[in-house]
C-alpha positions in Angstrom: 86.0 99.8 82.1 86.6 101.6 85.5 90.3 103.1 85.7 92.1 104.5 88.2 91.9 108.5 88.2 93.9 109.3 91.4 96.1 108.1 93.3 98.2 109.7 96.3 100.3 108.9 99.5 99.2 109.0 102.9 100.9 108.6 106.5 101.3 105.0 107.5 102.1 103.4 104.3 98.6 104.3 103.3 97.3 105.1 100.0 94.1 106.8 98.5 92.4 105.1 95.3 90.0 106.9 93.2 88.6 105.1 90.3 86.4 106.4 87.5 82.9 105.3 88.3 83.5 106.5 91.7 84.8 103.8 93.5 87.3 105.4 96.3 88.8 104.0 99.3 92.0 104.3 101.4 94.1 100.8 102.1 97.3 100.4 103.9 100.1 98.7 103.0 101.9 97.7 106.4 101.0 94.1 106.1 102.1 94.0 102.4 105.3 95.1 103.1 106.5 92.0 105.6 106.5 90.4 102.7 109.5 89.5 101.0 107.9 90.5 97.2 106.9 94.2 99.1 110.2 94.3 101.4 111.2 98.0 99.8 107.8 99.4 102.1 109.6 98.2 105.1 111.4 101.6 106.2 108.9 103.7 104.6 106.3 105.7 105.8 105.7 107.6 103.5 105.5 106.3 99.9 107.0 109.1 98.0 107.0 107.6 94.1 103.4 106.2 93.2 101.7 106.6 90.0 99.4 104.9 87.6 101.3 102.7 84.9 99.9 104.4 81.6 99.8 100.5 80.0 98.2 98.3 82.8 96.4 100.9 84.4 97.8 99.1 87.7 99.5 101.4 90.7 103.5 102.2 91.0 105.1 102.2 94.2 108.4 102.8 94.4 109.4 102.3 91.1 109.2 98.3 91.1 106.6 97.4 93.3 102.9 96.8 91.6 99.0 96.2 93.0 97.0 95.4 90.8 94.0 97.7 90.0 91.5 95.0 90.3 92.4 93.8 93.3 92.6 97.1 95.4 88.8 97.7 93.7 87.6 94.1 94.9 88.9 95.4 98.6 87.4 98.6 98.1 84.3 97.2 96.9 84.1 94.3 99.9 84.9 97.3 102.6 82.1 98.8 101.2 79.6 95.9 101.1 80.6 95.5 104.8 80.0 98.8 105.8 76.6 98.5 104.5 75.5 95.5 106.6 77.0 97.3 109.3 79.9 94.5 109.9 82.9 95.2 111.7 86.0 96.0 109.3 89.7 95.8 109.3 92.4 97.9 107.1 
């Protein structure tokens, strides 16, 4: 079972993944937070609380804001099958 290893704020309301099989990628969260559900991104740029959840294994933001593990790999994964076959990509 792949698991989450690192995880770390960047700029932009971006984050880096880092699973354990290798799996690693960087995905913003700008269009996540004009949603009402991820409304506490909004005036951030800079996500300052993120961790793993030591239960679900699923990412932290902010205290009360999750993404799910398997999701973020499925985008992760996608990006990369995209990048492969050389097809244009957005964040």
């Amino acid at each position: 079972m792949r698991k989450i290893i690192e995880v770390k704020s960047l700029p932009g309301k971006k984050i880096f993944v880092k699973y354990s099989n290798g799996m690693e990628g960087i995905i913003s969260l700008e269009r996540l937070a004009k949603r009402e559900l991820f409304a506490g991104l909004r005036d951030v740029d800079i996500i300052e609380d993120i961790h793993v959840d030591s239960k679900s294994g699923d990412i932290i933001v902010n205290g009360n804001i999750e993404l799910c593990k398997t999701a973020l790999y499925g985008i992760f994964d996608l990006k990369k099958q995209m990048l492969a076959l050389g097809l244009p990509m957005g964040d």
